[in-house]
C-alpha positions, 0 to 999 in steps of 0.5 A, spaced: 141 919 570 140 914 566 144 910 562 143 909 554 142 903 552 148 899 548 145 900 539 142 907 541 150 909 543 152 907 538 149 913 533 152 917 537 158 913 537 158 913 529 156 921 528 161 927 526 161 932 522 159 929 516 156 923 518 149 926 521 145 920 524 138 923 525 132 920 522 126 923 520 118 924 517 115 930 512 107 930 514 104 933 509 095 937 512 090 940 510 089 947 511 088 951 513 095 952 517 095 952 525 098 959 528 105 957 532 102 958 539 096 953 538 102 948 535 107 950 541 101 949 546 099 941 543 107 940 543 107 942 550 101 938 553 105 931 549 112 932 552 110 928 558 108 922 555 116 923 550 121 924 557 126 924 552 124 931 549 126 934 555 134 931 556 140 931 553 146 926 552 152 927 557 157 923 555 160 918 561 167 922 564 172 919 560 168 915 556 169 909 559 161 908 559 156 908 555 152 916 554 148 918 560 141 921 559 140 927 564 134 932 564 136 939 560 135 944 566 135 949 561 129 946 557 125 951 553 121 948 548 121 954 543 128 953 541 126 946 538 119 949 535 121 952 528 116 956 524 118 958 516 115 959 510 116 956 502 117 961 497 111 961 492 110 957 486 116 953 487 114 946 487 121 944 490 122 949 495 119 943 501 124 937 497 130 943 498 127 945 505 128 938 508 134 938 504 137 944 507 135 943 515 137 934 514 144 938 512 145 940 519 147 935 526 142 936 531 146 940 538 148 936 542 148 940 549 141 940 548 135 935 547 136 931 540 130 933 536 126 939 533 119 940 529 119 945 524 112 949 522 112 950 514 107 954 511 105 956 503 104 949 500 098 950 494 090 949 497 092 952 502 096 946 506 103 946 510 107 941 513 110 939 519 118 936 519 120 932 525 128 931 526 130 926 532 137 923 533 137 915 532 139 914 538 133 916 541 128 912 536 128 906 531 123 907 525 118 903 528 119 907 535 119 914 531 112 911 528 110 910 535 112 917 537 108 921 531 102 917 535 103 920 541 105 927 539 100 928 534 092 926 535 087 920 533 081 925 532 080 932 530 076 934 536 081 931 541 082 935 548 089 938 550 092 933 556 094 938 561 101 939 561 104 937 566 108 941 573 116 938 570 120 940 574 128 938 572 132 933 576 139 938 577 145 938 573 149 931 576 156 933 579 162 929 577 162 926 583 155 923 581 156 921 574 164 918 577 160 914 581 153 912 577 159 910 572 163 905 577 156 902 579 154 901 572 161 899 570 160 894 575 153 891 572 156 890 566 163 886 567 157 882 572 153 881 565 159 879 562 161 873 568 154 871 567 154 871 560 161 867 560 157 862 565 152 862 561 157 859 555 159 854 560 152 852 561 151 852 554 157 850 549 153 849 543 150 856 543 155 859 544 160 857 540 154 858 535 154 866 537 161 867 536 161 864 529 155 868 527 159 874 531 165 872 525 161 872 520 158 878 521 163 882 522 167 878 515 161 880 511 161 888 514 169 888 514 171 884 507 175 890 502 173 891 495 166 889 495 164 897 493 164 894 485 166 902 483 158 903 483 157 911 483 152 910 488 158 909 494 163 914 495 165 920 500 160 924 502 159 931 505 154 935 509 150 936 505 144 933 503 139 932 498 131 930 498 126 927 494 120 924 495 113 920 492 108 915 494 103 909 491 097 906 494 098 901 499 092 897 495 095 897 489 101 895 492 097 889 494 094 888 488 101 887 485 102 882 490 096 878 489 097 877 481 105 875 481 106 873 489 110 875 494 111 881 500 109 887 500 116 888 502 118 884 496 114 888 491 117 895 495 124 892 494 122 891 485 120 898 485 127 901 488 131 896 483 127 899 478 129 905 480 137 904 482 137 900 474 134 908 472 139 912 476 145 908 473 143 908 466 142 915 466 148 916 469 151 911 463 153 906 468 153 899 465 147 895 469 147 888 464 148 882 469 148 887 475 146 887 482 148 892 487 146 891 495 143 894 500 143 895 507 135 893 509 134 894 517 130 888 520 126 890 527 127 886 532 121 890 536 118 884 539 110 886 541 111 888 548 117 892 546 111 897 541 112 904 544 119 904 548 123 909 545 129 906 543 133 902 537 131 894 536 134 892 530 138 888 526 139 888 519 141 884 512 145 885 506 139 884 499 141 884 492 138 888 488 137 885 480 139 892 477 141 887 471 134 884 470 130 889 464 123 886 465 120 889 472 116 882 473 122 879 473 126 883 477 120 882 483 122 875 482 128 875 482 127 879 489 122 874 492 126 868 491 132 872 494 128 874 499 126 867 501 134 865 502 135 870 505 130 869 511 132 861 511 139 864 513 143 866 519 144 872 516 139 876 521 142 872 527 149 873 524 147 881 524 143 881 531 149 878 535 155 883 531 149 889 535 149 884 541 157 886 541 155 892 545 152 889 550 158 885 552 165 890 550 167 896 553 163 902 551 170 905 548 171 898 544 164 898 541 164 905 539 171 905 535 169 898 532 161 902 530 166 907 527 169 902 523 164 899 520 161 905 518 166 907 514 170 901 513 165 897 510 164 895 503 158 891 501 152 895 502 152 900 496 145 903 499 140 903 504 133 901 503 128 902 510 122 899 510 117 901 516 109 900 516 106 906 520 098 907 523 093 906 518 088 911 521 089 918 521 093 923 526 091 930 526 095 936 529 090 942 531 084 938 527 088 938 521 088 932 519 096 929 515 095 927 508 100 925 506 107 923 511 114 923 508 120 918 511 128 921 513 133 916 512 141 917 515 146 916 510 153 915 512 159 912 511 161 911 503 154 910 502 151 916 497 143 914 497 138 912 501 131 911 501 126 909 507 118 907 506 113 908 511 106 906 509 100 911 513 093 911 512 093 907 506 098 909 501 106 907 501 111 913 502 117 914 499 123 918 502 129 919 498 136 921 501 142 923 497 149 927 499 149 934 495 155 932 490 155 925 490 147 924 488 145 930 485 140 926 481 136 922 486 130 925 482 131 919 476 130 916 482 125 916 484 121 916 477 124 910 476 120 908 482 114 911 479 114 908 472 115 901 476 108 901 480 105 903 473 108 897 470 107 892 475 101 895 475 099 894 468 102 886 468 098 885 474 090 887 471 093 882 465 095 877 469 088 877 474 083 877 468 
């Protein structure tokens, strides 16, 4: 048994029958596609570098402790391993596939992930779709464990697959028993944390302002602004996607400066200004805010599978018509933000669950969720390995992000860069978004416009 770290509890804590927290990726090979066998025997001989492939979640009795990881005794890696076809000439048919199987919780009485084999993409490609729950892996651990599953070079020999022999199946007793124990240790890191306190007045009066202001900022009414883009949402899912060189990117960036962060962040106003127009929403003098997840992966934390992150509140400048402007606007935004205690604010509202009954962290996670107005959207962006990865020596052309919505917010989009190129994932609810494809050519024409500008300004 093990005890589930605190942030990783609470994407369980916040899920239900709407609010699905798994994250995810669509990588895209070249053929020809692998037979399911060859595919199922290279998974296999990876799942004893990834132990949490093969345990589930049980929950501590009478939830008064956080969720336990223990061995599924019943593991049986063909129940995680799907294999389906697109129907032909349908150019859709992967954007509605990922759609449909993100529309689903993963289930809980077993191991919280599955990868699906997708064949009939043109040229003879197909896909790969990777489903894990949140509370397994952040972004950057998910890019992390992707390394690990698939391969660096196309010719790799297959590690032998390990003798894994399950732990049994913990009595009451024994789940009774490891609950006391690490009740105890937690109300111990609570006295430590008050001597701690003592010790050093000054920094903690400090956290509990920044744990306040976190929890004001997440918890003010009436923030939402009546933007279409939050609301109540379903089961349901919608998926879309597109991607941009990484150079051109750069390119952008070295002609009117900045992030690469920031120049992402222009691209997707440009693209929320586009939706909200089409929508015949009124965007002059407006901007919407977005929730952009911070990594608190510090280099020795580089592939521990859990959560480490924080998160702050940008304002896009959906107002602004001229897209050099709107970069702008976000880089000096940018720069405020990373001059401010937000991040800390944010990072010690997470810290909470370390130091509150698990019962009280979770009700207050839910609260958040759904309580919270200031976010309109989220916007995730995650760097990932810059060399190739091969499945079955297929090498991955192109790798796609999943990212969560929950609460009222209605739209997400995650970036994740590989091998040169930056790709786009856009979530949208089924009945709240049904256009996120506006979307995502909004970000299309957006790279092209700053692209255009930067080979003038660089003359």
């Amino acid at each position: 048994m093990e005890r589930m770290g605190s942030l990783d509890a609470v994407f369980i804590a916040v899920e239900d029958s709407v609010n699905h927290m798994h994250i995810g990726s669509v990588g895209i090979f070249e053929g020809p596609v692998p037979s399911y066998e060859s595919v199922r025997a290279l998974v296999a001989s990876k799942l004893q570098f990834v132990p949490r492939y093969r345990q589930r979640v049980r929950e501590a009795p009478a939830s008064v402790g956080r969720p336990l990881w223990i061995d599924d005794v019943d593991f049986d890696l063909d129940l995680h391993l799907r294999h389906t076809a697109l129907p032909a000439g349908d150019r859709f048919a992967l954007e509605n596939l990922v759609g449909r199987v993100m529309s689903h919780p993963l289930d809980r009485r077993q191991p919280l992930w599955e990868m699906w084999l997708i064949e009939g993409l043109d040229n003879d490609g197909w896909a790969m779709l990777s489903k894990v729950h949140h509370c397994m892996v952040d972004g950057i651990a998910g890019s992390d464990l992707l390394s690990v599953i698939m391969d660096l070079e196309p010719g790799s020999p297959l590690p032998e697959a390990d003798a894994w022999t399950p732990e049994p199946e913990p009595s009451r007793l024994d789940l009774a028993r490891y609950t006391g124990e690490m009740t105890i240790e937690s109300v111990t890191d609570v006295v430590r944390g008050g001597l701690r306190a003592l010790r050093r007045p000054a920094e903690a009066i400090e956290r509990a302002r920044n744990v306040a202001t976190g929890l004001v900022r997440a918890l003010a009414p009436g923030r939402r602004g009546g933007s279409s883009l939050t609301g109540p949402i379903g089961p349901r899912r919608r998926w879309a996607r597109t991607h941009v060189s990484l150079d051109d990117v750069k390119t952008i960036r070295t002609a009117f400066g900045g992030t690469v962060n920031d120049v992402v962040l222009a691209a997707v106003t440009r693209g929320f200004r586009e939706l909200l127009q089409a929508r015949g929403e009124p965007v002059d003098n407006r901007a919407i805010t977005t929730l952009v997840p911070v990594s608190m992966r510090g280099t020795d934390d580089r592939g521990k599978l859990d959560n480490r992150v924080s998160a702050v509140y940008a304002r896009l400048p959906i107002g602004v018509e001229d897209p050099v402007e709107t970069l702008a606007a976000i880089r000096g935004h940018m720069d405020e933000l990373k001059v401010s205690h937000e991040v800390d604010a944010s990072a010690a509202v997470i810290g909470v669950a370390d130091i509150v009954p698990p019962v009280v962290a979770a009700v207050l996670a839910r609260s958040i969720v759904h309580a919270q107005e200031i976010a309109q959207t989220v916007a995730t962006n995650v760097p990932g390995p810059q060399v190739p990865l091969y499945v079955c020596g297929r090498r991955m052309l192109e790798a796609y992000p999943y990212v969560p919505i929950a609460g009222h917010i209605r739209v997400g989009v995650a970036i994740w860069s590989y091998c040169g190129d930056m790709y786009f994932g856009i979530t949208g609810d089924w009945q709240g978004a049904p256009d996120i494809d506006r979307l995502r050519r909004g970000i299309d024409v957006t790279f092209e416009e700053l692209l255009k500008e930067a080979a003038r300004a660089l003359r």
